[in-house]
N, CA and C of each residue as an Amber inpcrd file, in Angstrom:
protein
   615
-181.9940000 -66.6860000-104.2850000-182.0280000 -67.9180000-103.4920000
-181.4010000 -67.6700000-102.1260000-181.7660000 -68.0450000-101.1060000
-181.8170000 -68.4560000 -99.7930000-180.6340000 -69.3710000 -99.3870000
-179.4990000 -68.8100000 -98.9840000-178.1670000 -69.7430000 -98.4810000
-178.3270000 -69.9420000 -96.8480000-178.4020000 -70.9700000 -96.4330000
-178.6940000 -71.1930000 -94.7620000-177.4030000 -71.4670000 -94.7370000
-176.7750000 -71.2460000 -93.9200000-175.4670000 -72.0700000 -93.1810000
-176.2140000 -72.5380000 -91.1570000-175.5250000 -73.6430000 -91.2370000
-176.1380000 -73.9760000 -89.9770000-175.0380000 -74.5650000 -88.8050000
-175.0240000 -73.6900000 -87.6100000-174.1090000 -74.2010000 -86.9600000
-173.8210000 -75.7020000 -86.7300000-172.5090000 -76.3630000 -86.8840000
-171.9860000 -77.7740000 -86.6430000-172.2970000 -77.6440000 -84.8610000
-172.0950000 -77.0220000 -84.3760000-172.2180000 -77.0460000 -82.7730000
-173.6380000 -77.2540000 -82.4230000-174.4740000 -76.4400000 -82.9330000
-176.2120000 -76.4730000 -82.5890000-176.3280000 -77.6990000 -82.5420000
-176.1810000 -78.1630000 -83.9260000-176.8290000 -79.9240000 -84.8350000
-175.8110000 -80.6650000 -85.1310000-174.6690000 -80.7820000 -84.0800000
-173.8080000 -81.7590000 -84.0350000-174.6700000 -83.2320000 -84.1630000
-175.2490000 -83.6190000 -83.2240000-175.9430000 -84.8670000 -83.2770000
-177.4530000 -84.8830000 -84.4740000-177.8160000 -84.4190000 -85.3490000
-178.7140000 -84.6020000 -85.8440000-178.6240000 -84.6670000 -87.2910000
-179.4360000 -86.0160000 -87.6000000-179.5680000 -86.5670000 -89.1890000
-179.3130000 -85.3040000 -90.3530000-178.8800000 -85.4450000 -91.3990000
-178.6050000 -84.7910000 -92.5260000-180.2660000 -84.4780000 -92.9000000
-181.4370000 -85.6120000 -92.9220000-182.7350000 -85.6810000 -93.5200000
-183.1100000 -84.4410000 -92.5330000-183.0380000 -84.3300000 -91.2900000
-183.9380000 -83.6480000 -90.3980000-183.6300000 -81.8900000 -90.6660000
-181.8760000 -81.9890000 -90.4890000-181.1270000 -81.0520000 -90.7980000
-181.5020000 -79.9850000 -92.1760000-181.8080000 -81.2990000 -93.3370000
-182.4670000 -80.4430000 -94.2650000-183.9520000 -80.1850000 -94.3840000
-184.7620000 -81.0560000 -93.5770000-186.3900000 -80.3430000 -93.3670000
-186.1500000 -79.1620000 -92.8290000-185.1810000 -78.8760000 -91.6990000
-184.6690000 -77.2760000 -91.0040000-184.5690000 -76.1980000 -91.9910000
-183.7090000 -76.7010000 -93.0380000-183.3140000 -75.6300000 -94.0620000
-184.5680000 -75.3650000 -94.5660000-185.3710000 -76.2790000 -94.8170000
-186.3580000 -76.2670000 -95.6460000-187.8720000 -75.4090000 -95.0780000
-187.3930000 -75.4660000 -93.5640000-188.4000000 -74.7960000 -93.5650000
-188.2860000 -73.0070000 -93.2960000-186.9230000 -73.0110000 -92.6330000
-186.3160000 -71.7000000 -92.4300000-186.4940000 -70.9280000 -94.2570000
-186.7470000 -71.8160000 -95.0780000-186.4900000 -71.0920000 -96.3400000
-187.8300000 -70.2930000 -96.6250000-188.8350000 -71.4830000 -96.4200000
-190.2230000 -71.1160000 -96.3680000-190.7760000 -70.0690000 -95.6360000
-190.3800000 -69.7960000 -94.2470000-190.4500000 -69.2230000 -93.4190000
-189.8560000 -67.1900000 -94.0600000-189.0400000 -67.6870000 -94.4380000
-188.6380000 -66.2340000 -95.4940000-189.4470000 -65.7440000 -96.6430000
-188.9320000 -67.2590000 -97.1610000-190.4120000 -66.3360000 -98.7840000
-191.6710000 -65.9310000 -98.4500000-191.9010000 -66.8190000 -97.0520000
-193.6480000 -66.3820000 -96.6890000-193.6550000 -64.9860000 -96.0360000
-192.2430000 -64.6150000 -94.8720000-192.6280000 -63.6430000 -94.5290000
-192.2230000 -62.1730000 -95.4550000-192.1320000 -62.2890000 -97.0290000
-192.4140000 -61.2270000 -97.8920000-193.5360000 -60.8320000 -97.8070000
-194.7400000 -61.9740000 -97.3480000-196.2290000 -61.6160000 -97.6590000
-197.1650000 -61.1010000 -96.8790000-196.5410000 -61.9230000 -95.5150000
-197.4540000 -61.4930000 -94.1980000-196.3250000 -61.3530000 -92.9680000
-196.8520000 -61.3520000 -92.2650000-195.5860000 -61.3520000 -90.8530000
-195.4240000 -62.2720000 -89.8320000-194.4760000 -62.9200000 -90.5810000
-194.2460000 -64.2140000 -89.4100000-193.2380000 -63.9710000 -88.2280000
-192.2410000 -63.1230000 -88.8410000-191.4430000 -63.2640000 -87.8440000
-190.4870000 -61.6840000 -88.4170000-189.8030000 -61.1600000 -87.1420000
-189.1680000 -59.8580000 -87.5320000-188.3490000 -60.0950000 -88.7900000
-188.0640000 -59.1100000 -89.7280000-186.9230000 -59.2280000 -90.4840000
-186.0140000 -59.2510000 -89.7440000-184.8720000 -60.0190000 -90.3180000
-183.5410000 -60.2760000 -90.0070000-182.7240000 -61.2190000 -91.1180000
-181.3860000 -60.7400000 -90.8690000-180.4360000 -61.5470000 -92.2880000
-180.5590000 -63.2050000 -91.8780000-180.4280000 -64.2870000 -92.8200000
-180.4460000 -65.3870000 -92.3640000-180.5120000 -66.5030000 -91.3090000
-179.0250000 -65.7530000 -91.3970000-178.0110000 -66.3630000 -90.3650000
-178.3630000 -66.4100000 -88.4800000-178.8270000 -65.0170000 -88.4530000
-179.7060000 -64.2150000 -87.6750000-181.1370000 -65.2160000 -87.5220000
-181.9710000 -65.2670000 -88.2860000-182.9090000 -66.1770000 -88.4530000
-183.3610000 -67.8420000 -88.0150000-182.1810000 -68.1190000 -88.4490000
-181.4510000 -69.9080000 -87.8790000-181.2780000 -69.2720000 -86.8530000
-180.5050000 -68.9930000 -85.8710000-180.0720000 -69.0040000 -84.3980000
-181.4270000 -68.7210000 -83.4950000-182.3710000 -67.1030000 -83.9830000
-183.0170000 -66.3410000 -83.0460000-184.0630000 -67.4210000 -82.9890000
-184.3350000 -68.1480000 -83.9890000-185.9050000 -69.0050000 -84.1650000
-185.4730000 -70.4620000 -83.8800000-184.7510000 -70.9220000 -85.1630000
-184.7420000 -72.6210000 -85.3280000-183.8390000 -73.2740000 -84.5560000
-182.4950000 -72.5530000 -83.7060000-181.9120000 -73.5910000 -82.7500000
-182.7180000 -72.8050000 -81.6550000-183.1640000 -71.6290000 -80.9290000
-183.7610000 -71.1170000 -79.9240000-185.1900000 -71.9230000 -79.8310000
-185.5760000 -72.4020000 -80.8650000-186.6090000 -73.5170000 -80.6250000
-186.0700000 -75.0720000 -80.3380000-185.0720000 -75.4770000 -81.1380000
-184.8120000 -76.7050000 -81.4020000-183.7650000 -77.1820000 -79.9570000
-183.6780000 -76.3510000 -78.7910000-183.3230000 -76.1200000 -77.6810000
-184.1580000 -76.9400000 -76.5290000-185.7980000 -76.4370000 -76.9200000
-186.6840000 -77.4400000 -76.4020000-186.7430000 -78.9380000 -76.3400000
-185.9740000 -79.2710000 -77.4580000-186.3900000 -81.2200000 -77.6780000
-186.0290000 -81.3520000 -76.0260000-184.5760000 -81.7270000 -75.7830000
-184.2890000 -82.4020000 -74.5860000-185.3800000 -82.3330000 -73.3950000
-186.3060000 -81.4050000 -72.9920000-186.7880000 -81.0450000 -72.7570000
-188.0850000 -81.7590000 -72.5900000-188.9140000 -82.4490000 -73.5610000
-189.8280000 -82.6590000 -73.9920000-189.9940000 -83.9690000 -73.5750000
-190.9080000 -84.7090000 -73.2030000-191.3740000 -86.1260000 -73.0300000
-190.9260000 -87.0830000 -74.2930000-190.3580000 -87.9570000 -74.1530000
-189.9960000 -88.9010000 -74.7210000-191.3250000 -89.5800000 -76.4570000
-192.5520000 -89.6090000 -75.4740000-194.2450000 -89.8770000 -75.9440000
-195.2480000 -89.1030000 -75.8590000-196.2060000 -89.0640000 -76.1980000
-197.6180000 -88.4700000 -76.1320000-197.5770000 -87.0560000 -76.9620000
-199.1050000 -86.8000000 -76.7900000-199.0820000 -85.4000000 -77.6770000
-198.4850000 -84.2860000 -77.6280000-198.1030000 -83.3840000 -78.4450000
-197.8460000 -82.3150000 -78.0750000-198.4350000 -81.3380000 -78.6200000
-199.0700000 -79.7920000 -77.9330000-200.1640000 -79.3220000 -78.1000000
-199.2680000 -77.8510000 -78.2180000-198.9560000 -76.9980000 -79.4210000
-198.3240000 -75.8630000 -79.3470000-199.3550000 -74.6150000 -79.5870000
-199.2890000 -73.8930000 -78.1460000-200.7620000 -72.8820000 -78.3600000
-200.1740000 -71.3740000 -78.9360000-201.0000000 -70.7560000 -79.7560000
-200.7030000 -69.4920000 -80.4710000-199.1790000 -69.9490000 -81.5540000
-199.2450000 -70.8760000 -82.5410000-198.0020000 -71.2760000 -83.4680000
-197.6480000 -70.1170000 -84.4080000-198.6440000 -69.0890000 -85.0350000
-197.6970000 -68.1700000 -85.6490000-197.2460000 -68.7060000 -86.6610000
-195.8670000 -68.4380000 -86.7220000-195.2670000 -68.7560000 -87.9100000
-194.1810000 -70.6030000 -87.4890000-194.6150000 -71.0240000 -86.7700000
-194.5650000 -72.4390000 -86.1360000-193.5190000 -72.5270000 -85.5110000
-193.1050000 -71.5370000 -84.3740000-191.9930000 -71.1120000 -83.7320000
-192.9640000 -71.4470000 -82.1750000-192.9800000 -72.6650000 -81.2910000
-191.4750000 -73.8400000 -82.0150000-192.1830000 -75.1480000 -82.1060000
-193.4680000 -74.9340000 -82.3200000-194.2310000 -76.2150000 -82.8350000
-193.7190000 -77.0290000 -83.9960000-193.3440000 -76.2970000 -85.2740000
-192.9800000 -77.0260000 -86.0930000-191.6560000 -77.4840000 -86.1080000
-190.5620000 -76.6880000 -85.8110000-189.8060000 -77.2690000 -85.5460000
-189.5690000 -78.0010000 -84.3520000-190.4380000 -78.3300000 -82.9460000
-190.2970000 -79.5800000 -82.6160000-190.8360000 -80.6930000 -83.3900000
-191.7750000 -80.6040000 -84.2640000-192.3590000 -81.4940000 -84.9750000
-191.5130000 -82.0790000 -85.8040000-190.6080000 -81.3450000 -86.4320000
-189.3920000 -82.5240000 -87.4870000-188.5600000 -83.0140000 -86.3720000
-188.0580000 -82.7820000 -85.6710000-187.5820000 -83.3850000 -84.5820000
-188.2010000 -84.2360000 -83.3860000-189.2890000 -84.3140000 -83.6460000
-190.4740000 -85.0030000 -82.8520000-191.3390000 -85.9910000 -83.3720000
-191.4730000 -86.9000000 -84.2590000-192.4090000 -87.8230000 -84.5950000
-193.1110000 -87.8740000 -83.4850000-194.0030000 -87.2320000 -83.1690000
-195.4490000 -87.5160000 -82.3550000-196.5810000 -86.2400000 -82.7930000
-197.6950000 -87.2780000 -82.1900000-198.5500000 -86.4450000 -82.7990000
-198.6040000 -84.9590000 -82.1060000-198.7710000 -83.8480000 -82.9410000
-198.2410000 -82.6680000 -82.7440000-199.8500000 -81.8860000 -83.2960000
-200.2530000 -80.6120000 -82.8530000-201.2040000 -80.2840000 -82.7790000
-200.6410000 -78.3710000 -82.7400000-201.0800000 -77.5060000 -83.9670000
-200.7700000 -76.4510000 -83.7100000-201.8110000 -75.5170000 -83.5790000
-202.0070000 -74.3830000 -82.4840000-203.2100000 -74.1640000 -82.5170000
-202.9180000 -72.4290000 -82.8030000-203.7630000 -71.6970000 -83.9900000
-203.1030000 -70.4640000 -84.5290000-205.1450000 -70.0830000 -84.7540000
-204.9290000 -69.2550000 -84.8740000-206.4870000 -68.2220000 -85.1140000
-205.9650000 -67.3870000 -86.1040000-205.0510000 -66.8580000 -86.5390000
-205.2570000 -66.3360000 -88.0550000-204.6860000 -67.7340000 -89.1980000
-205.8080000 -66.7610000 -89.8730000-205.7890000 -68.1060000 -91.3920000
-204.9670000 -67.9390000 -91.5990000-204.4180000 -66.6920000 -92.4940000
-203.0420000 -66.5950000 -93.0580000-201.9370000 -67.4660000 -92.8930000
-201.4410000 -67.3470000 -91.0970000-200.4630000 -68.0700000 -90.4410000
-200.6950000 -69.5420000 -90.2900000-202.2220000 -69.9130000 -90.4100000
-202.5860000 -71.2280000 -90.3720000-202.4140000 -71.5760000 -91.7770000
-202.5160000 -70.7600000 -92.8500000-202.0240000 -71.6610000 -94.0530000
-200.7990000 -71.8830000 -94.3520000-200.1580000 -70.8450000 -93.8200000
-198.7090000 -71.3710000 -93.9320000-197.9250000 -72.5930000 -92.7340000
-198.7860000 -72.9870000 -92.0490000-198.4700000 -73.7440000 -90.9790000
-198.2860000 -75.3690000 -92.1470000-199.8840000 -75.1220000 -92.2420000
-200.4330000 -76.1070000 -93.2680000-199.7200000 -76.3360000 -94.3410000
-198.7580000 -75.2930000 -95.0980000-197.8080000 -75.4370000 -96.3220000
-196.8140000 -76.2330000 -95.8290000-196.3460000 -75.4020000 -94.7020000
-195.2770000 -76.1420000 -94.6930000-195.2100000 -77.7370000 -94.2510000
-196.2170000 -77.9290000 -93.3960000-196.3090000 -79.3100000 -92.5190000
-196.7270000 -80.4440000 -94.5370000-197.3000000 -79.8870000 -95.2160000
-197.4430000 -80.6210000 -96.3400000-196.4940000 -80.0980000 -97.5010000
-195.2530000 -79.7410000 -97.5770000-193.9010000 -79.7780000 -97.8570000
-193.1140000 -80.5080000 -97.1850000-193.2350000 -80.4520000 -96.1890000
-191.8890000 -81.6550000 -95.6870000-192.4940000 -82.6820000 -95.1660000
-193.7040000 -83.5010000 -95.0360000-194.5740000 -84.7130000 -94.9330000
-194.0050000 -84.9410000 -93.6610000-194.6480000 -83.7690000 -93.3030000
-194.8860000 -84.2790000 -91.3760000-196.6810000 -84.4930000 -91.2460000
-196.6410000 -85.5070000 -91.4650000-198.2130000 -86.3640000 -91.5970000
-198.5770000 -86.1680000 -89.9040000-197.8010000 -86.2800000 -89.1090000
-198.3100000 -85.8710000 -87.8340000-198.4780000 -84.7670000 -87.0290000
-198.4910000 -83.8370000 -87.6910000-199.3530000 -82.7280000 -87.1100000
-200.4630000 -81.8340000 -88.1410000-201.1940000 -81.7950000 -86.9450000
-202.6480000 -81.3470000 -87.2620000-202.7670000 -79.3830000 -86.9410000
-203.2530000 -78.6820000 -87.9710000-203.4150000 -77.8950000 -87.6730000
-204.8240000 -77.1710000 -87.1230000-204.9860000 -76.6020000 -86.1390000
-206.4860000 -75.9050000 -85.6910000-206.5650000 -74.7290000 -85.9670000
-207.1220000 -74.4770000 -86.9350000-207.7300000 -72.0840000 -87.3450000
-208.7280000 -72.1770000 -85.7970000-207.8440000 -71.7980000 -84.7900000
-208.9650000 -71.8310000 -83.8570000-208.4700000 -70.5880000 -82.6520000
-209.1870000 -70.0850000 -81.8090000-209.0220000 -69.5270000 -80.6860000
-208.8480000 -70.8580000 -79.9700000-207.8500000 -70.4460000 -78.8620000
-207.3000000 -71.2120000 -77.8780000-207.8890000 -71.8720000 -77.2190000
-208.8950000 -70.7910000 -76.6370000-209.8460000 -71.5060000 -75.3030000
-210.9480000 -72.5530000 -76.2530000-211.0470000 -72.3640000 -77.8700000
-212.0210000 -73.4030000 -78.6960000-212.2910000 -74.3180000 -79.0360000
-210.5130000 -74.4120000 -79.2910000-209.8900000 -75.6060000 -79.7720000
-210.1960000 -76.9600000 -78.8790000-210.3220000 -77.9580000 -80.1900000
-210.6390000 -78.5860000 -79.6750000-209.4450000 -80.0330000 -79.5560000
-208.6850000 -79.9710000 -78.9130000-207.4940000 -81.2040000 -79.2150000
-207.5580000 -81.7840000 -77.9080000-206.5700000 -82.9490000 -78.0430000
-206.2660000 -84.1910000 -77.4310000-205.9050000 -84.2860000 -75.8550000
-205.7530000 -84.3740000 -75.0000000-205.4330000 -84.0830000 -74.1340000
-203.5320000 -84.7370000 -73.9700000-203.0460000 -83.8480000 -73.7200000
-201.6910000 -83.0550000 -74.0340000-200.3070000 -83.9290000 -72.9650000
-199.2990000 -84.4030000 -73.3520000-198.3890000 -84.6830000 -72.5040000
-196.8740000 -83.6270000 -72.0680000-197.4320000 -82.4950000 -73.0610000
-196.4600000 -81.5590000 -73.0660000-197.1280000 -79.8790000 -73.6930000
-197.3140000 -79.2860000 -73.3520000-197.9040000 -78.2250000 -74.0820000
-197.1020000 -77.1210000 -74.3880000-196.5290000 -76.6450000 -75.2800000
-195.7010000 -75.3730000 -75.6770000-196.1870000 -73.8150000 -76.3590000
-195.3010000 -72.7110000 -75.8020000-195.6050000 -71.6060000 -76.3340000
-194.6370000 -70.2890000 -76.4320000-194.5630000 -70.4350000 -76.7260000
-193.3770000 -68.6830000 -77.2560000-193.6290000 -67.7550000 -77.5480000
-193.1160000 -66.5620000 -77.1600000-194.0560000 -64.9460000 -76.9760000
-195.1950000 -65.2620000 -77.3380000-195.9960000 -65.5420000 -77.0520000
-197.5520000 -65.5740000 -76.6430000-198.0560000 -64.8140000 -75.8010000
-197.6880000 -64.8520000 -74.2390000-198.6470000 -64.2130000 -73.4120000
-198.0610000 -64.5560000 -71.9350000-197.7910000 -63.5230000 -71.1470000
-197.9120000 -63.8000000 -69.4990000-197.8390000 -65.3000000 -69.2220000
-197.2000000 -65.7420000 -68.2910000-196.8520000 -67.1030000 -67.3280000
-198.7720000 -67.0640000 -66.8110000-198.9650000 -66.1070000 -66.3660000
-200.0420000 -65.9820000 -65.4960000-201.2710000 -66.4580000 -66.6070000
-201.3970000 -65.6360000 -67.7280000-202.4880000 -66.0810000 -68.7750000
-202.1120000 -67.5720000 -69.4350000-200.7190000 -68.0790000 -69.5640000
-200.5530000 -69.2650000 -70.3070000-200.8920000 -70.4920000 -69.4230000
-201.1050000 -70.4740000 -67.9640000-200.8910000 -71.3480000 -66.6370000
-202.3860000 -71.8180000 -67.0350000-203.2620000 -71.3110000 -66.9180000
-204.6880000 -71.8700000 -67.0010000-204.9660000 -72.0780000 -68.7710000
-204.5090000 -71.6890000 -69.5060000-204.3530000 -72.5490000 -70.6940000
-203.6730000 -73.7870000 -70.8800000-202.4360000 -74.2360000 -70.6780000
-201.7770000 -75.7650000 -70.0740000-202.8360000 -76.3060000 -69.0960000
-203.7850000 -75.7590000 -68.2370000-203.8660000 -77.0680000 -67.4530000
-204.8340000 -77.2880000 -67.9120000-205.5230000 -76.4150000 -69.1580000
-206.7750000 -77.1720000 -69.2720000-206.6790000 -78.2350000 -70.3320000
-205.5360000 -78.0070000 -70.9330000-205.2810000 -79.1750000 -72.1040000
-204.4710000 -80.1650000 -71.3630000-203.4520000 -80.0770000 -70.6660000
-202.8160000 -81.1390000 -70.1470000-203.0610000 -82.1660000 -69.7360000
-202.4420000 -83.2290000 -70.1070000-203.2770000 -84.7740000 -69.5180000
-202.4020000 -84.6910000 -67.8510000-203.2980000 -85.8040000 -66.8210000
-202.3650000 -85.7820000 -66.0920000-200.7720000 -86.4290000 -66.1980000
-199.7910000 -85.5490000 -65.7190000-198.5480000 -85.8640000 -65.6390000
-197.8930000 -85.6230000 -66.4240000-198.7420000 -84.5280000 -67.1970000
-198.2590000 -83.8500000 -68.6330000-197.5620000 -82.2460000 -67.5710000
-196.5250000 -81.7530000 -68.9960000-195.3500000 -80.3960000 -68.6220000
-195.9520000 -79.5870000 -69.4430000-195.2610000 -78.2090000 -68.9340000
-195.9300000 -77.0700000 -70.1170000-194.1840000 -76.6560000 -70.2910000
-194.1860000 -76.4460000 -70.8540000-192.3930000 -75.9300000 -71.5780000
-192.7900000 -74.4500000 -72.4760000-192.3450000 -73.5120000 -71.2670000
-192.0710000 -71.9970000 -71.8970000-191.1010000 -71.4930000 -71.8080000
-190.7190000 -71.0160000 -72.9420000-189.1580000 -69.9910000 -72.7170000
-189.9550000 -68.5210000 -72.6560000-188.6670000 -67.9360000 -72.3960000
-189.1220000 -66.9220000 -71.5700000-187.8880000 -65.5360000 -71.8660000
-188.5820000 -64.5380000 -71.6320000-187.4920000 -63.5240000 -71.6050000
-186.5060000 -62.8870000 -70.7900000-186.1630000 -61.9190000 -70.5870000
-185.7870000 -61.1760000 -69.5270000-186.9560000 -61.1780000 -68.4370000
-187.8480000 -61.2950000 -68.8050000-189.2860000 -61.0790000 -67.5530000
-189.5360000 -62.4340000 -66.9960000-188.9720000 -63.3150000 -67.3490000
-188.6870000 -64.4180000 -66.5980000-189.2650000 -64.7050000 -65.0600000
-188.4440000 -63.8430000 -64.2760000-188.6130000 -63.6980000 -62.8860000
-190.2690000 -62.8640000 -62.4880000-190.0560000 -62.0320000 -63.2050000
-191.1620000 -61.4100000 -62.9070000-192.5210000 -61.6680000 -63.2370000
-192.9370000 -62.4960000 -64.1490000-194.0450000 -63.7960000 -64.7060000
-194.4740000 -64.1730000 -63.6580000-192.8500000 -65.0250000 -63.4680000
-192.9330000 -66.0960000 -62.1290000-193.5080000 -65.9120000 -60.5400000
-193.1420000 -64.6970000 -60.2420000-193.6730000 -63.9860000 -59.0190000
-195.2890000 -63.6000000 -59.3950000-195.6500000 -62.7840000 -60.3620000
-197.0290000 -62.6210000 -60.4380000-198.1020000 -63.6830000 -60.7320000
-197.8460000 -65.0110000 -61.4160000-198.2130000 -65.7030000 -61.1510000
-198.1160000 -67.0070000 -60.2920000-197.3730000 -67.0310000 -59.7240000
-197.3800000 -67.7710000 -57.7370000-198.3320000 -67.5620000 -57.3250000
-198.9180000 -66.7200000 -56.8330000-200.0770000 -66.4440000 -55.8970000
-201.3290000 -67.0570000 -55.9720000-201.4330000 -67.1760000 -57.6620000
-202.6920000 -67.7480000 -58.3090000-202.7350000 -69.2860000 -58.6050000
-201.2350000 -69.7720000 -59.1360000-201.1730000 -70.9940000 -59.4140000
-200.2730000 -72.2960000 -58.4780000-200.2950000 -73.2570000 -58.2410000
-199.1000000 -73.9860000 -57.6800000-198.2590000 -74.4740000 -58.8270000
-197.8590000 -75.3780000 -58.7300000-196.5840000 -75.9990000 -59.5580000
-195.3310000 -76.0740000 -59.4790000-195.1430000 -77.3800000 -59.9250000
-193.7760000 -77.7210000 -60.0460000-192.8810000 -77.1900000 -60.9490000
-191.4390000 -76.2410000 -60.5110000-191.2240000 -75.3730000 -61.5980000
-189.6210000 -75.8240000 -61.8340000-189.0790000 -76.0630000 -63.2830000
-188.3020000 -75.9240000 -63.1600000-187.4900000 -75.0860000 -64.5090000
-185.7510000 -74.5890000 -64.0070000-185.7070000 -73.6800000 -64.8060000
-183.7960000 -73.9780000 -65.9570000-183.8490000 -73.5200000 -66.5700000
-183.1790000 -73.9320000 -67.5690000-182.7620000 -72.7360000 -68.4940000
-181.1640000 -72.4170000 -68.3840000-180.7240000 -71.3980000 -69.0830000
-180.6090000 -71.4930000 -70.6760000-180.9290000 -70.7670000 -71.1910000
-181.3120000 -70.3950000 -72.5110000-179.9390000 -70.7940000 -73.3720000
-179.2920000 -71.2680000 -74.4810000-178.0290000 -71.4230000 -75.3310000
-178.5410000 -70.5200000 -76.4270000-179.3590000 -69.7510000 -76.3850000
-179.2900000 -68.4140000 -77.5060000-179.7950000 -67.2570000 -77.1260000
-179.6250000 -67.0140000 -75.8300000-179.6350000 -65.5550000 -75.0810000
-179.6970000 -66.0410000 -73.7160000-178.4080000 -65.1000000 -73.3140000
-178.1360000 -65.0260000 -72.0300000-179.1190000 -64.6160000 -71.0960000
-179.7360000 -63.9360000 -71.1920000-181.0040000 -63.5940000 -70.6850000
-182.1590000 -63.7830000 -70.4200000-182.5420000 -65.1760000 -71.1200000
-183.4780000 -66.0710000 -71.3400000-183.6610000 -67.1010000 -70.4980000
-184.7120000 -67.6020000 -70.3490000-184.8920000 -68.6810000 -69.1440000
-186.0010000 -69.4660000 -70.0080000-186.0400000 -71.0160000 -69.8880000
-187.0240000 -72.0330000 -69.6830000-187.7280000 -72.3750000 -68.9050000
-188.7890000 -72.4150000 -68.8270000-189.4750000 -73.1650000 -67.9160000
-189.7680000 -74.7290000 -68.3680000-189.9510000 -75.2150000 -67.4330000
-190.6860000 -76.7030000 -67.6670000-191.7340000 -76.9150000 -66.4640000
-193.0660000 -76.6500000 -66.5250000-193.3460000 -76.7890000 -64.9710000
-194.5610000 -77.8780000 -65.3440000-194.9710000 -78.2370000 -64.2960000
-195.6880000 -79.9830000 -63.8430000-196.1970000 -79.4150000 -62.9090000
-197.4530000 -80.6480000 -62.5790000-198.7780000 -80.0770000 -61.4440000
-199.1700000 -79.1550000 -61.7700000-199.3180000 -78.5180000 -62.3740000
-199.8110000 -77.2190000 -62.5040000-201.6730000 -77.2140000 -62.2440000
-201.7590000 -76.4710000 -61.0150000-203.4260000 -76.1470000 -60.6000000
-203.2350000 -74.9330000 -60.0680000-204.7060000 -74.7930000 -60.0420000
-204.8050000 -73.2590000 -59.1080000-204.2400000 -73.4360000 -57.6860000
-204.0430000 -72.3080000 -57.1990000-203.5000000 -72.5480000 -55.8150000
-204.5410000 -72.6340000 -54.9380000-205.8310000 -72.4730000 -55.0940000
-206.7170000 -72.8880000 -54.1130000-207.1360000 -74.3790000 -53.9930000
-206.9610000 -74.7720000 -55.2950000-206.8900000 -76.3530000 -55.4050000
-207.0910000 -77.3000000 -54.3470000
C-alpha cells in the first residue's frame, strides 16, 4: 500500500474531500505507472511535490469560469488535477489510448462528471472553445502558441510552465507570435517559470 504524506504548507487552504481526491489520484497514478509510463519513477513523496503541488500551483492562475482545454494530458499532469480543484467543464486531450484510459479511470473514480476525455490528435480534436488552455512538457512555446489560439475563445489565457528554457522559448517564439505575456516563479523549482499569456496572434496579424 501507497502512504502519501502531503505538505500542510502546499494545501494549507484546501478541503479534506479535495485533499483526498489528491491522494487518490497520486495513488492511481502509481499502480498505473507499473503498467505503462505515465510519469518517471520516483519515491512518493518525490511524486506529490514534482507533479500534484507543481500542478496544483496553476489554480490561482486560472480564470475564475469557462472551459478549460488541457492539450497532450498524459498521465493528467495538470489537467486532472486542476479538475478536482476546478469544477468547470474540463476537456483532456491525449492520443494514446492507454493514457486516455487511464485519464478516463481515474476521472470515473473520483466522479469528476466534468471532464471529458478526447483519444484524439491535437490539431483533431474537436472541443469547446476554451477560456484557459493548459500544457506541460508537451512541446516548444513556439509549437504550443498556434495550438492555444486556435482553441481559445476570445479573452481566453494559455497557462504554461516551463523549464529552465523558459527564456529561450520565449525569444524564439516572439518573432512569430504577439502576446500578452506574463511571468510567474515556480514554488517547486527554482528554475522554473509560468507563463500566462493573452492575445495571443500571429505577429503579422
Amino acid at each position: 500500500m501507497f502512504h502519501v504524506k502531503h505538505p500542510e504548507l502546499d494545501l494549507a487552504d484546501v478541503s479534506r474531500e479535495t485533499t483526498e481526491r489528491l491522494r487518490a489520484y497520486l495513488l492511481l497514478l502509481m499502480s498505473w505507472n507499473q503498467r505503462i509510463n505515465l510519469v518517471a519513477n520516483a519515491p512518493e513523496q518525490e511524486l506529490w511535490s514534482r507533479h500534484i503541488i507543481d500542478s496544483w500551483q496553476l489554480l490561482p492562475l486560472l480564470p475564475d469560469e469557462g472551459v478549460l482545454v488541457d492539450l497532450g494530458s498524459g498521465g493528467g499532469l495538470p489537467g486532472l488535477v486542476l479538475a478536482i480543484g476546478r469544477e468547470r467543464p474540463t476537456h483532456l486531450v491525449e492520443s494514446d489510448r492507454r493514457k486516455a484510459a487511464f485519464l478516463l479511470e481515474v476521472s470515473r473514480a473520483l466522479g469528476l462528471k466534468h471532464v471529458t476525455i478526447h483519444v484524439s490528435r491535437i490539431e483533431a480534436a474537436k472541443v469547446p472553445p476554451a477560456q484557459v488552455v493548459t500544457a506541460r512538457a508537451l512541446a516548444p512555446l513556439k509549437e504550443l502558441l498556434p495550438m492555444a489560439a486556435r482553441i481559445l475563445a476570445p479573452g481566453g489565457v494559455a497557462v504554461f510552465p516551463k523549464g529552465r528554457s523558459a527564456d529561450v522559448e520565449l525569444t524564439e517564439a516572439s518573432p512569430h507570435w504577439s502576446m500578452q505575456t506574463e511571468r510567474f516563479a515556480s514554488r517547486t523549482d527554482l528554475q522554473a517559470t509560468i507563463f500566462r499569456l493573452s492575445e495571443i496572434r500571429p505577429a503579422s496579424a
